[in-house]
N, C-alpha and C positions, 0 to 999 in steps of 0.2 A: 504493500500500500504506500502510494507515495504522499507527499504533503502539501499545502500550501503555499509553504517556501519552498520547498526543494521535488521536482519534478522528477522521483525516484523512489524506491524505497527508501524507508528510515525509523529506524530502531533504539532504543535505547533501555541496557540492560542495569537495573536498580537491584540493589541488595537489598533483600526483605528477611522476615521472621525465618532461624533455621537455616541459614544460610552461609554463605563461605565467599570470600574475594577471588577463591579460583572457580566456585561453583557460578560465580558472578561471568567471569570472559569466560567461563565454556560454553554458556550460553549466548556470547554476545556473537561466537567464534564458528559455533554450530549457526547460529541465523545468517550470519553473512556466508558462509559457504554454500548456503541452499541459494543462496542469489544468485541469478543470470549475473554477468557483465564481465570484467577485466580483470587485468593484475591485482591482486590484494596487495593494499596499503596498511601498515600497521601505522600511526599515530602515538608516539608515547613523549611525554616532557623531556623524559632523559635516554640517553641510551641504555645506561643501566635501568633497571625497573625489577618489580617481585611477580613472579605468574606462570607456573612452569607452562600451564597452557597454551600463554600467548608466548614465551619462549619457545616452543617448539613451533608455534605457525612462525616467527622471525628468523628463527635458522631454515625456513626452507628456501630453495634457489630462487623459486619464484615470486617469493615474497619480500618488499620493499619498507623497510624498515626507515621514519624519517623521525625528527626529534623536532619539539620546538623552536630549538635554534636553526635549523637547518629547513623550516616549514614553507610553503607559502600554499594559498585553497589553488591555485591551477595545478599544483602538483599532481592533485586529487582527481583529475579533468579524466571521467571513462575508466574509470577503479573502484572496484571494491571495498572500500575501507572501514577499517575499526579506528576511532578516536577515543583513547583510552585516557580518562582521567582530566578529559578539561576544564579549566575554569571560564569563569563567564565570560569574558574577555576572548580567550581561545573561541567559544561558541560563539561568538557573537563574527569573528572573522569569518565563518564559515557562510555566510550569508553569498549567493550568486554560485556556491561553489556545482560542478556539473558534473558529480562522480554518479558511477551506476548504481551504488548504495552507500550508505554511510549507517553504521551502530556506533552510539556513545557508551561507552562503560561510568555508569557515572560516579563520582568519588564522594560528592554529599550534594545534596538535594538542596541549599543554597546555593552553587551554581548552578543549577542544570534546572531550575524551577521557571524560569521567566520561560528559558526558551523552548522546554516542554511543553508551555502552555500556547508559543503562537506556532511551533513546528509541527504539536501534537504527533511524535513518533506511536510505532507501538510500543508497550511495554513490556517488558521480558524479564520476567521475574519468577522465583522460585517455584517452579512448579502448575505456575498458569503463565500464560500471556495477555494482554489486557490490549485490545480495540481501543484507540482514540478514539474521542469523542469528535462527532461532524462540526461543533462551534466550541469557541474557546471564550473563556470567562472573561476577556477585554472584549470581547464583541459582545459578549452576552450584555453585558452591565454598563455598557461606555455610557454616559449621558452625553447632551448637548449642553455645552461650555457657552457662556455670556459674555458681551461686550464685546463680539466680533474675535474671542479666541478662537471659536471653532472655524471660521472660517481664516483664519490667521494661517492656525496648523495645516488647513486643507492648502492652502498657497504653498506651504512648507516641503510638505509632502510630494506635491506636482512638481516643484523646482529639485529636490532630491532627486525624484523617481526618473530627470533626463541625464544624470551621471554615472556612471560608474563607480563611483567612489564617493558617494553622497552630496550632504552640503560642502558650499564652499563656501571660501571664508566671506566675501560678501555677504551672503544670505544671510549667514552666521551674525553678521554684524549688523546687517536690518533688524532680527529681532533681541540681539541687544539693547540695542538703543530703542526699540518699541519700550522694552521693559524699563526703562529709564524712564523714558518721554513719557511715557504713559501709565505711569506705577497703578494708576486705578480700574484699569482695563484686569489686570493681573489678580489684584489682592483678593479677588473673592473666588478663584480658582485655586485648587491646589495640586503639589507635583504629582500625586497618584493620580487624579484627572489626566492632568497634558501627560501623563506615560502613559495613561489607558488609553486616550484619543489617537497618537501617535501610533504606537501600536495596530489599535483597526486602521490605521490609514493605510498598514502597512508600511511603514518608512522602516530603513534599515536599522538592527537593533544599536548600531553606533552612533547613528541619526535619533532614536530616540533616549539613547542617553545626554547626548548632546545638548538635547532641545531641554529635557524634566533638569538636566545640571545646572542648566543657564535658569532657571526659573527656582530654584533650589535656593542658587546663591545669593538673588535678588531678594528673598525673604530672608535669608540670613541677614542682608542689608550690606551685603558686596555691591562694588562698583564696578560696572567694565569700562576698558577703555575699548574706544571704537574710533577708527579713523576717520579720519576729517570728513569724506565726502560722506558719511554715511553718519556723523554724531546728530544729528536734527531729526533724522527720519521717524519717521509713525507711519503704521501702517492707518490706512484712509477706513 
């Protein structure tokens, strides 16, 4: 089953009740071999790592062993792969990536929870498997945002969604200084709103941190600086 970000299979095996960290990647090890597609990728932070498991799918010929340091998602482009042990950050680059399947092993359920919820994998756990659900609880609950937020985000969104590599710093700097220029347009929103709104709009998980951080800090009662051409703007 593939998902709404990623046009492929996608999996992700959780350690539950009764359970073991090797019983954990035998499972994640077993579901990516039943997949159609290409050369298996192992994904691990280090090159050392613990798992006799996944040590033995690493030492075989065919299989391509890469490390955080040594990463980038086109590596991934028409491959099998296991992503073992990511943090959020790691998942979050994963975003556009084109492999034939992808299983997370995941290490704790603080990372791996935001993006379970917009990737909706299957679940692969002790003894059962678990169906994604068809809607994910940012679309289920998202309200509509006052004072021209929501349609602020939806501009946000549209201007991300023609990059490759999200916003740029312009954009970035229009709604800085919205948030300045216009402190009262903000104040009665809050950051779990613009990450839930963001989110449904689909903006890239980098792009929605981006956007809840800039609005984060503004209620902290941080400053941005914003370059000249761009310190006056408000959005109309």
């Amino acid at each position: 089953m593939s998902s709404d970000q990623y046009r492929f299979p996608v999996a992700v095996s959780q350690l539950s009740e009764q359970d073991s960290r090797e019983s954990q990647n035998a499972r994640a090890i077993a579901w990516l071999l039943a997949q159609n597609g290409g050369q298996i990728v192992v994904v691990t932070p280090q090159k050392q790592f613990e798992g006799a498991s996944l040590k033995r799918l690493v030492a075989r010929a065919d299989t391509i062993h890469l490390t955080w340091r040594a990463f980038s998602p086109g590596s991934l482009a028409h491959r099998r792969v296991i992503y073992a042990w990511p943090d959020r950050q790691h998942l979050n680059d994963l975003w556009g990536v084109d492999a034939d399947a992808l299983v997370v092993i995941e290490w704790g359920e603080a990372e791996t929870a935001t993006w379970i919820e917009d990737v909706r994998p299957v679940g692969l756990l002790n003894g059962r498997t678990e169906q994604p659900s068809t809607q994910s609880d940012s679309e289920a609950a998202v309200a509509t945002l006052p004072n021209g937020v929501e349609e602020i985000l939806e501009h946000i969104a549209d201007w991300a969604a023609g990059y490759d590599s999200g916003l740029k710093w312009n954009e970035e700097d229009k709604l800085k200084a919205d948030m300045m220029n216009c402190p009262e347009r903000w104040v009665s929103v809050t950051v779990d709103q613009v990450r839930a709104k963001c989110r449904a709009l689909k903006m890239r998980p980098n792009d929605v941190d981006t956007v809840a951080g800039f609005l984060q800090r503004r209620k902290d009662g941080h400053r941005f600086n914003v370059r000249s051409s761009y310190r006056d703007f408000r959005f109309a």
